[in-house]
PLY file of the C-alpha trace (Angstrom):
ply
format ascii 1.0
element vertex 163
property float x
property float y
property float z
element edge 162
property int vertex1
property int vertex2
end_header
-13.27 -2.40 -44.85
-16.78 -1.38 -43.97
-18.27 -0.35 -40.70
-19.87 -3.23 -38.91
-23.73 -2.47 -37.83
-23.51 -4.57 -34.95
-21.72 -1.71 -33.10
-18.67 -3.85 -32.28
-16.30 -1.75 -34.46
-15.08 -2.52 -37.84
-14.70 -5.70 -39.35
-13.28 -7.54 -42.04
-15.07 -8.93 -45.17
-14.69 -12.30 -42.89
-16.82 -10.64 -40.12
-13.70 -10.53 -37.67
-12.90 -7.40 -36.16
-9.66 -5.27 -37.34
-6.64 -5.17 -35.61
-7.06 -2.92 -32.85
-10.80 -2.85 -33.29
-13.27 -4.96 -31.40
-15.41 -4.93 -28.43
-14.59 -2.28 -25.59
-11.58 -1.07 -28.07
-11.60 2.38 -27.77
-14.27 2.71 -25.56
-14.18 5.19 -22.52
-13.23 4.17 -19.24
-17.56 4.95 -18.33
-17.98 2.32 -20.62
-15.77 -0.47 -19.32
-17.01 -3.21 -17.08
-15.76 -2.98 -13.38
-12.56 -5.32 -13.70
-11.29 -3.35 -16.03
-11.48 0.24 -14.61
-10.36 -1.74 -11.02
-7.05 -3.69 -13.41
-6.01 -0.83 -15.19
-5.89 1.46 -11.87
-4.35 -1.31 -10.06
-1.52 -1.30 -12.97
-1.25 2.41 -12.83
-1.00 2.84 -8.93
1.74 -0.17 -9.42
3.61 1.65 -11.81
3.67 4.81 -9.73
4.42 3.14 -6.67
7.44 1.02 -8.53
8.66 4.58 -8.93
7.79 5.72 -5.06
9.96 2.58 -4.34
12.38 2.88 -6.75
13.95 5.37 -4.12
15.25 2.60 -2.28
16.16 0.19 -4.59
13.11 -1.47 -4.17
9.87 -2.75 -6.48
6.23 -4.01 -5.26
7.42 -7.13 -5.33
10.14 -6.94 -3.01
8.68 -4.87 -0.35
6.46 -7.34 1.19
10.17 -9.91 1.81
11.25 -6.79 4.08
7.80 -6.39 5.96
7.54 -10.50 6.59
11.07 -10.30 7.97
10.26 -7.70 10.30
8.10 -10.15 12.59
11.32 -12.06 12.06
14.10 -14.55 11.04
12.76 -16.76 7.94
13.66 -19.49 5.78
13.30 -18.69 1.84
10.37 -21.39 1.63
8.76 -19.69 4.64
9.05 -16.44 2.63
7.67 -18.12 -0.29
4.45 -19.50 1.69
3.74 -16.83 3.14
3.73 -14.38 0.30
2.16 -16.58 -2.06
4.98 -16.59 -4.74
7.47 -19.39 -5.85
10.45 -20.31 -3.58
12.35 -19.39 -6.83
10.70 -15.89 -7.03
11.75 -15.67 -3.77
15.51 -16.07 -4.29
15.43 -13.57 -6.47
13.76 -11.11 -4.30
15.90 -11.73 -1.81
19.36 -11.77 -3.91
18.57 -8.16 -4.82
17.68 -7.39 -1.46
20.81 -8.68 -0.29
22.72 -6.97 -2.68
21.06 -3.76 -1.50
21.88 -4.41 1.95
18.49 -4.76 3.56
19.22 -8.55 4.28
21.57 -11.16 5.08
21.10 -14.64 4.19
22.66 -17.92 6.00
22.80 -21.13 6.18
20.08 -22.77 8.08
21.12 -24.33 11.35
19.04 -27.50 10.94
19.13 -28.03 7.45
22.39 -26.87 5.13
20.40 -26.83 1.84
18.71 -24.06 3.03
19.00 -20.39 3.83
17.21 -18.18 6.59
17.36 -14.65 5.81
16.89 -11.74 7.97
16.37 -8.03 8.13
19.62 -5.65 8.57
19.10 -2.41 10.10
19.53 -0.91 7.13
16.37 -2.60 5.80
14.34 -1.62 8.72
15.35 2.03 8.61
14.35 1.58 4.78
10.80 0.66 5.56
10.74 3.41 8.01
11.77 6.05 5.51
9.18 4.62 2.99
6.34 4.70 4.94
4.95 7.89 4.42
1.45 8.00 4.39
0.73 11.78 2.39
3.21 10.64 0.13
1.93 7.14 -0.32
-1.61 8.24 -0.81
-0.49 10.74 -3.45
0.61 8.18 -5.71
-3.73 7.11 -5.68
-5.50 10.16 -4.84
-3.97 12.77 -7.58
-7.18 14.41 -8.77
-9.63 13.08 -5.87
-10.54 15.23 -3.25
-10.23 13.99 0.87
-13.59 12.58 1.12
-13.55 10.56 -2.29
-9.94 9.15 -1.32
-11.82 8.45 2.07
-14.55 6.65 0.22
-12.00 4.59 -2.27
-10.48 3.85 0.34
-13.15 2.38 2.89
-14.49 0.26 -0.57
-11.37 -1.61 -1.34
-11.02 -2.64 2.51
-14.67 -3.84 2.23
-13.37 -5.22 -1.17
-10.67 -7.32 0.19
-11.88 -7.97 2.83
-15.00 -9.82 1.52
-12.81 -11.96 -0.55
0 1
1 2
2 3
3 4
4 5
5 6
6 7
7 8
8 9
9 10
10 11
11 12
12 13
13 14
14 15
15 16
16 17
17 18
18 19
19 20
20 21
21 22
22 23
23 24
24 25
25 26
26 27
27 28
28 29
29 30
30 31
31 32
32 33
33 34
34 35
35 36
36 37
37 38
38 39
39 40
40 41
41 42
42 43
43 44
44 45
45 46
46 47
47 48
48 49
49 50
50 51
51 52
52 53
53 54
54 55
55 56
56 57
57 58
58 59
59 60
60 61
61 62
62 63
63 64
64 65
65 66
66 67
67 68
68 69
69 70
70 71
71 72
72 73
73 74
74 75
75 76
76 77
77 78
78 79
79 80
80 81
81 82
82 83
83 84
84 85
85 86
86 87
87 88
88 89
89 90
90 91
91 92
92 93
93 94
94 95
95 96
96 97
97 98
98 99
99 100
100 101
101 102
102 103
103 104
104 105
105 106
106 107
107 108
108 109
109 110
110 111
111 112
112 113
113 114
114 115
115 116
116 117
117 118
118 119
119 120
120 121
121 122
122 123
123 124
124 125
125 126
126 127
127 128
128 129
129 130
130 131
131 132
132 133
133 134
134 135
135 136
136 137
137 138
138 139
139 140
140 141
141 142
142 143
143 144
144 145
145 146
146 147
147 148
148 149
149 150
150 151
151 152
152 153
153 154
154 155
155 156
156 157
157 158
158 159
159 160
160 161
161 162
């Protein structure tokens, strides 16, 4: 194989780049357009906070099903809805929540097919014991000092909140 001049990394006698080769392969993160440094730190702060949660028997995903049924009793589709996921992503959430203890699922008065599902103390003292902030923001700020966490943080609010 021979260099490419194009500066795109190597490529084949075809003109296709190598396996492993090609644009942005390799390249530093200063290099990298802004989705990509803002994906691959959202995947690393996921993984580390899968760990945080991990504690409790509990994942990213799941979470959010305990903090909804805090403002109440909800059906599964309700769940769904409201998180954005898929009633059958939901049932699955909730199945390993229930097997943890941190809800209780019944039948729904009005409709049999369906279940409510709602919070057990043991879920809200969970999300209690979880909810520690220095520890949270650990998990993120690692090597950034207070002011540059301060300044992450006020730019993904104005992130997300724009959008």
């Amino acid at each position: 194989m021979r260099a490419d001049s194009s500066g795109d990394g190597d490529a084949s006698a075809g003109g296709a780049p190598s396996p492993g080769k090609g644009p942005g392969v390799g390249d530093p993160p200063t290099e990298w357009p802004t989705g990509r440094l803002l994906s691959t730190a959202a995947r690393r702060v996921e993984r580390a906070w899968d760990g945080y949660l991990a504690q409790w028997s509990l994942s990213h995903a799941s979470l959010p099903v305990l903090a909804v049924l805090v403002g109440g009793e909800r059906s599964q589709r309700e769940i769904a809805a409201h998180l954005g996921v898929t009633e059958q992503s939901t049932s699955r959430m909730v199945a390993g929540l229930e097997r943890t203890g941190y809800v209780e699922r019944s039948r729904h008065l009005q409709d049999r097919r369906r279940h409510t599902v709602r919070i057990t103390e043991a879920g809200r003292r969970t999300l209690r014991e979880l909810n520690v902030r220095d520890a949270i923001d650990s998990l993120v700020g690692h090597d950034l000092s207070d002011g540059e966490l301060a300044d992450l943080r006020r730019l993904l609010i104005r992130f997300l909140a724009g959008g």
